[in-house]
C-alpha positions in Angstrom: 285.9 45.1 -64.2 286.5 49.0 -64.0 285.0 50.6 -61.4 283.7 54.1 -61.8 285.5 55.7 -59.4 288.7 54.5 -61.0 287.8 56.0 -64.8 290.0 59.0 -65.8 288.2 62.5 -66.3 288.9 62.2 -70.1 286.6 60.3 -70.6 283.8 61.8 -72.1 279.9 60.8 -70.9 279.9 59.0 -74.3 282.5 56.9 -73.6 281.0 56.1 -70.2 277.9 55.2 -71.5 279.4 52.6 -74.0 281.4 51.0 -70.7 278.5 51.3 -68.4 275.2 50.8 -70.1 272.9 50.1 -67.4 273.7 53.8 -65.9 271.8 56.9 -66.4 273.3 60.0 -68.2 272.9 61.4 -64.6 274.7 58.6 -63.1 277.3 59.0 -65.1 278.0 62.5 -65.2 277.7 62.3 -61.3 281.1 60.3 -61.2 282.8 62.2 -64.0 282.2 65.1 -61.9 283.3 62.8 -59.0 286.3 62.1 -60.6 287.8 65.6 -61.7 286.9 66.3 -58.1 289.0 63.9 -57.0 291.9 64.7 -59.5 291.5 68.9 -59.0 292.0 67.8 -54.9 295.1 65.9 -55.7 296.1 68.8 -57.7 295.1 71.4 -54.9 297.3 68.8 -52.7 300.5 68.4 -54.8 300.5 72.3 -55.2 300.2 72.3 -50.8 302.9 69.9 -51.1 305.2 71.8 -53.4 304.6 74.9 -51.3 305.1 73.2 -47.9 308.5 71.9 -49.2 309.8 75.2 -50.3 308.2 76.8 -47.0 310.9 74.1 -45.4 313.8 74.8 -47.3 312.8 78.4 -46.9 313.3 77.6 -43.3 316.1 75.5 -43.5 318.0 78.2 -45.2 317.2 80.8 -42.3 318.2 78.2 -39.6 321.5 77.3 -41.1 321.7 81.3 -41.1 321.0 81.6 -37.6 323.3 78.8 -36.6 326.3 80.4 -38.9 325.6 83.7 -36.8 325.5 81.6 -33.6 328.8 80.0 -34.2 330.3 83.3 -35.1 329.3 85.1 -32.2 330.3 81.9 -30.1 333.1 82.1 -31.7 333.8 85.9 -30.5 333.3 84.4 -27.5 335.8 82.4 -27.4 338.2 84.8 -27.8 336.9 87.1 -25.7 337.4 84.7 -22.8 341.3 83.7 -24.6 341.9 87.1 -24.4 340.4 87.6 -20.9 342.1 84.6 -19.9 345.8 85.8 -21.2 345.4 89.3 -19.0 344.6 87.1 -16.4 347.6 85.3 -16.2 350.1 88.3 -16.6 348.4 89.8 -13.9 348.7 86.8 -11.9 352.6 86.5 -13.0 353.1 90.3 -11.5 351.6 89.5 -8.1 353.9 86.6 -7.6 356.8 88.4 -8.5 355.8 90.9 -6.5 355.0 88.5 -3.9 358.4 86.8 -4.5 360.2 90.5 -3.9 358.7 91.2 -0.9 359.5 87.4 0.2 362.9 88.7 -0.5 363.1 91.4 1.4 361.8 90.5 4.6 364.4 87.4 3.9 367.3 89.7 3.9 366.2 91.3 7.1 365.2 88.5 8.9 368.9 87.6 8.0 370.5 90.3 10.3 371.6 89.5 13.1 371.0 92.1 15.4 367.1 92.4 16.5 367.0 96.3 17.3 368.1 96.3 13.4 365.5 94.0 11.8 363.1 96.1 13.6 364.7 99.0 12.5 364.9 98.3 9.1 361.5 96.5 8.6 359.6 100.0 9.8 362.1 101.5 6.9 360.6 99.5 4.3 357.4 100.1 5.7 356.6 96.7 6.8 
């Protein structure tokens, strides 16, 4: 058996009243009423739905935005720090060779034989 609650708001209080006879006109309109309540609701709720689904992509959109600008700036980053990282290195090249000359020099007069002329020499060059 149908229950009342189920019936669909097309149906008019005629119609009603031919499927429940033992219910007032009142009674009757009370759950038609009932029921296009209960369908406008669903309605109001789909429409929430539908608007809470393009509020996400809506966000979805601006957080894949954010993350592209993150990546790019991360990116910059990177390369900063490459960049960094290669001056770095050539400075780090130029103080051993520098290093490595002045190793060199104190070689050669560490090499002579005479002491009076290390000394000499070494307060030449300043060392």
């Amino acid at each position: 058996m149908t229950k009342l609650g189920d019936l669909q708001t097309k149906k008019t209080i005629y119609e009603l009243s031919k499927e429940f006879p033992n219910k007032t006109y009142r009674e009757l309109e009370k759950y038609r009423d009932a029921d296009r309540q209960e369908e406008a609701q669903r309605i109001i709720t789909q429409q929430e739905n539908e608007e809470l689904k393009e509020d996400w992509k809506k966000r979805a959109q601006e957080a894949e935005g954010e993350l592209s600008i993150l990546k790019g700036i991360e990116t910059n980053r990177v390369k900063e720090a490459q960049a960094r990282s290669g001056y770095l290195q050539d400075e780090l090249d130029r103080v051993k060779r520098e290093n490595n000359d002045l190793h060199n020099k104190v070689s050669a007069l560490l090499d002579a034989v005479d002491p009076a002329v290390r000394i000499k020499k070494a307060r030449e060059s300043g060392l």
